[in-house]
C-alpha positions in Angstrom: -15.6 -3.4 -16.3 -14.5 0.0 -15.2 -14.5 1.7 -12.0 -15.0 5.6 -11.1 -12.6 6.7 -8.2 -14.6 10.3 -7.4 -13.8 12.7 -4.7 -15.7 16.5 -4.8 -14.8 17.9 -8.6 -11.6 15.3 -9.4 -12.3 11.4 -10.9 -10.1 9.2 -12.3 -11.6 6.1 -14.6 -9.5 2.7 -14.6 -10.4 -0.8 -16.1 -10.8 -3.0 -13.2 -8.0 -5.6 -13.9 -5.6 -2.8 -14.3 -7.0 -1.5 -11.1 -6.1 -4.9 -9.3 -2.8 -4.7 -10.5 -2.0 -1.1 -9.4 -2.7 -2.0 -6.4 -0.8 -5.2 -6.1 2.5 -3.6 -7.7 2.3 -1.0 -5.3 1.5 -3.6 -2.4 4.9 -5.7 -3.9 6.8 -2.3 -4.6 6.0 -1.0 -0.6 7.3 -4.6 0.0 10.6 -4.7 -1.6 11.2 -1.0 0.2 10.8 -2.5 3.3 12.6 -5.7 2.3 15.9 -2.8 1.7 15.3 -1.1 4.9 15.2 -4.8 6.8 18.6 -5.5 5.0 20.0 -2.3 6.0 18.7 -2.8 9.8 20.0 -5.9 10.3 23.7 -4.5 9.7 23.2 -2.4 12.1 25.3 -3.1 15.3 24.2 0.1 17.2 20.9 0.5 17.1 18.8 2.9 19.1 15.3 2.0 20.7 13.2 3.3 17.4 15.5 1.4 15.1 15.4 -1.5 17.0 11.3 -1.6 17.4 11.4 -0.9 13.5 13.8 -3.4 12.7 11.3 -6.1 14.9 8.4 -5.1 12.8 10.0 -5.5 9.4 11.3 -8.6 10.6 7.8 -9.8 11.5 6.4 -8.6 8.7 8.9 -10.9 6.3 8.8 -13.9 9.0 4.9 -13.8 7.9 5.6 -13.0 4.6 8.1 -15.4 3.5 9.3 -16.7 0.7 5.6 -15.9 -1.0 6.1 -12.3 -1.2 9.0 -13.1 -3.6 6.6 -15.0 -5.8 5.4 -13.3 -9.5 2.2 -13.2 -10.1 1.5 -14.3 -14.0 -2.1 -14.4 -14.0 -4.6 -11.8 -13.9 -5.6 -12.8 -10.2 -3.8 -9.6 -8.3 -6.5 -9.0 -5.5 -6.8 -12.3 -4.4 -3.2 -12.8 -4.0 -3.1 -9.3 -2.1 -6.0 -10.4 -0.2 -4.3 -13.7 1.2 -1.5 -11.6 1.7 -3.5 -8.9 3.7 -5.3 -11.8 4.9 -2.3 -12.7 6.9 -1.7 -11.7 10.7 -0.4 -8.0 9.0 -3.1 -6.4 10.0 -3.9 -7.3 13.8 -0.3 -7.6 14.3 0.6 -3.8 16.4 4.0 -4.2 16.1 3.9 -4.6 12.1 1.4 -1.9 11.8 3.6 0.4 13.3 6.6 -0.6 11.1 4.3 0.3 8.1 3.2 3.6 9.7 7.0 4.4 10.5 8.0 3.8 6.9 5.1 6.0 6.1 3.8 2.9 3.6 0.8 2.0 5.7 -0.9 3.5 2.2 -0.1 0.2 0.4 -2.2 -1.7 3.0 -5.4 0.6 2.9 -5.0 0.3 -0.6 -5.1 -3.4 -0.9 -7.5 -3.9 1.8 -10.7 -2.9 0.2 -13.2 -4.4 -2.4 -12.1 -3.9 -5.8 -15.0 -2.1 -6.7 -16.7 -0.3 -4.4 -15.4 1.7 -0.8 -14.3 4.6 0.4 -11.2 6.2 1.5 -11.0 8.7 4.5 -9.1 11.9 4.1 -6.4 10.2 6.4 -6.3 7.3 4.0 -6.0 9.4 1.0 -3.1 11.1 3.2 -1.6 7.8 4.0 -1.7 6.7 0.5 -0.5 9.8 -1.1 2.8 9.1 1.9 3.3 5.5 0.2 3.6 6.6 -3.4 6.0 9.1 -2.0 8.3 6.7 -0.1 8.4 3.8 -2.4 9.5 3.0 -6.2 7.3 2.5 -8.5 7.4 1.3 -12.3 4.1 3.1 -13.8 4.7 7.2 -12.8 1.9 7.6 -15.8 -1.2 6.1 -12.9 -0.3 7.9 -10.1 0.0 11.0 -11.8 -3.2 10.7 -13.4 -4.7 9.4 -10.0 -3.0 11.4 -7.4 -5.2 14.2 -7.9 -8.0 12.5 -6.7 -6.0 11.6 -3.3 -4.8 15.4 -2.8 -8.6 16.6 -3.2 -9.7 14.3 -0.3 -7.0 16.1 1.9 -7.2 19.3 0.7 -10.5 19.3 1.3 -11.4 16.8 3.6 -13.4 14.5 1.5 -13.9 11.6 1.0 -12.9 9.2 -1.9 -15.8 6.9 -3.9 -14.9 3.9 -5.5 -18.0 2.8 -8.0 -18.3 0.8 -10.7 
């Protein structure tokens, strides 16, 4: 099955499996940046009061985690693995939301957090997401720059973006 990601005059067509496993991989990738900047917190001897609150979300954030995040996926079962991991206290925790706001890859949430087929992403979304694929590493440049587009449009032009199948 394919899905349609449509905002005003820019689209983007993906096969749904390959969909699910963009947005795990950049889910896992937005993990493994935070896992580095946890790591390179915890060294820290002199922290100030914004690296300390960051330093207690990330380490929430892999006290909940842990050890599955580390775990590959070999099936063709992405979402639901993202889901259970979204599914987690992530998202009503405040202090682990802002740890993924202040490492600008709150993105990789929004885009895991949806149905895999249908939704909408706000203009802030698309901004958030477009600040994820900025911050983080990612193996497959070829799908965001096909997709990206789609994400600048909703800013640019405050609109929003249409998942359909």
């Amino acid at each position: 099955m394919m899905l349609n990601i449509i905002c005003g005059n820019k689209s983007f067509t993906i096969n749904l499996d390959d969909w699910n496993y963009f947005r795990y991989e950049i889910f896992m990738s937005c993990i493994e940046h935070l896992d580095y900047l946890y790591k390179k917190y915890e060294n820290m001897d002199d922290k100030d009061i914004d690296a300390q609150n960051l330093y207690y979300g990330l380490r929430s954030i892999f006290t909940i985690l842990e050890p599955e995040w580390k775990i590959k996926i070999t099936d063709k079962n992405y979402y639901s693995y993202v889901t259970k991991m979204i599914n987690t206290d992530l998202a009503e925790n405040f202090i682990i939301m802002d740890a993924f706001i202040n490492t600008q890859t709150i993105g990789s949430l929004k885009l895991a957090n949806k149905i895999d087929c249908i939704g909408y992403y706000s203009p802030g979304d698309s901004y958030d997401i477009l600040n994820t694929l900025d911050s983080i590493k990612f193996n497959n440049p070829d799908i965001i720059r096909n997709i990206r587009p789609v994400w600048v449009e909703s800013v640019n032009r405050n609109l929003v973006v249409r998942l359909q199948t």
